[in-house]
C-alpha positions in Angstrom: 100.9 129.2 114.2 98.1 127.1 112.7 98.3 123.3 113.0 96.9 122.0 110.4 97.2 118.0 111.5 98.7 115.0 114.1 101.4 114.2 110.7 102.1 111.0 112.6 102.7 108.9 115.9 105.9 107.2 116.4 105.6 103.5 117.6 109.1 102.3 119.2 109.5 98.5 118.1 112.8 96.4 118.7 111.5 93.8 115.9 110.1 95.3 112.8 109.1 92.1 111.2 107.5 91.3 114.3 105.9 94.2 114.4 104.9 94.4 110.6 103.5 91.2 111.2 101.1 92.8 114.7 100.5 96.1 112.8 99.8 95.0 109.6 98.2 91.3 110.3 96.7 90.9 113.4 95.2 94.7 113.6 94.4 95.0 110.3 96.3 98.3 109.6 97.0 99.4 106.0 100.9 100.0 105.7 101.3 103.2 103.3 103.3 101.6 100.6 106.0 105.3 100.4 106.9 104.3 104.0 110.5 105.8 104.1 112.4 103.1 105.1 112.6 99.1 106.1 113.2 100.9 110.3 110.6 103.3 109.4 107.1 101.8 108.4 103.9 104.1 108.2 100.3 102.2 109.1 97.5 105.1 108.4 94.6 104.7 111.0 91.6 107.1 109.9 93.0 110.5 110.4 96.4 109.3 111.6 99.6 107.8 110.7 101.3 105.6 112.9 105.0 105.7 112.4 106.3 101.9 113.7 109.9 102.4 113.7 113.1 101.3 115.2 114.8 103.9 117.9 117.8 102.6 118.2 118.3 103.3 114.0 117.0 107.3 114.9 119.5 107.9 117.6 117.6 107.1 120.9 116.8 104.2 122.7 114.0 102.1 123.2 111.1 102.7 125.2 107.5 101.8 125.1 104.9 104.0 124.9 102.9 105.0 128.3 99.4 103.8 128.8 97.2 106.1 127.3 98.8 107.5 124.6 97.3 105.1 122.1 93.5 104.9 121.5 92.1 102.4 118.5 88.3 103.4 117.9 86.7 100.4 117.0 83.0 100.4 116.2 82.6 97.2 118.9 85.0 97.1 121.9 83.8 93.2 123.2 84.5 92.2 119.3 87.6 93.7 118.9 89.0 91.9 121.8 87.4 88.6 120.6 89.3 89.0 117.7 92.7 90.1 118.9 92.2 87.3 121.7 91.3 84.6 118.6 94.8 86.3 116.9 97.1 85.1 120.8 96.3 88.8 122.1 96.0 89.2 125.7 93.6 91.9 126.0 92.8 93.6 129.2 88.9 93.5 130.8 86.3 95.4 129.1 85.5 98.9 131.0 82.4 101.3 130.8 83.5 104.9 132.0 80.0 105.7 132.0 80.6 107.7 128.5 82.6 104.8 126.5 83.9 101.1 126.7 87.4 100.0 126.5 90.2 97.5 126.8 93.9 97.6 126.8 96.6 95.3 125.2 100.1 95.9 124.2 102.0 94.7 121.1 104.9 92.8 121.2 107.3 95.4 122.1 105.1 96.4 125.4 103.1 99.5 124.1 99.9 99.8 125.6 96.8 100.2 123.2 93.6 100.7 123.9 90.4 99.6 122.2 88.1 102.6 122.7 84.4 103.8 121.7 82.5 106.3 123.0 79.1 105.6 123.5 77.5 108.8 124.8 77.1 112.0 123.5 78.9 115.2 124.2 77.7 118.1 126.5 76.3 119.9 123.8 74.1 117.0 122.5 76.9 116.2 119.5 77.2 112.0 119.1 80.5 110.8 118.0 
């Protein structure tokens, strides 16, 4: 087998206008206008499309996404956050693993997101 790609991320949402609204508005995300469906709506982030859809209309139920799974790369954490906080976002405390800054928030629906940029380089010297 050879993978050639992530072909997308499914968001669970209970509200898609709500969540058009987050996706599209407040973070800025550009919604690929041959999205499948009004319960099906593709964002593409870089390298990666973010399916925000509706479970319940896909046969399974609703559930938020677990901390973690998530991770925005933003080229300033502590501005990001100013900017989501300016848009009614409650974003988390900044953090400094030592290799990269972060912050968590969740959309309206509860999945957690992170805010994330790495900072140092790799073991083998590589930046990212």
């Amino acid at each position: 087998m050879r993978v050639e790609r992530v072909d997308y991320i499914r968001v669970p949402v209970t509200d898609m206008e709500q969540a058009n609204r987050f996706y599209g508005e407040v973070l800025g995300l550009r919604r690929n206008p041959n999205s499948p469906g009004d319960d099906w709506v593709e964002y593409e982030v870089g390298n990666v499309t973010l399916a925000v859809m509706t479970p319940q209309s896909h046969d399974y139920e609703f559930a938020p996404l677990p901390p973690g799974t998530l991770a925005l790369r933003v080229a300033d954490v502590a501005h990001a956050r100013a900017e989501l906080e300016a848009n009614g976002v409650q974003v988390n405390e900044l953090w400094d693993s030592g290799v990269c800054h972060g912050a968590g928030f969740r959309d309206p629906d509860g999945n957690a997101i992170l805010l994330h940029r790495r900072y140092a380089p790799y073991p083998d010297g590589t930046k990212p």
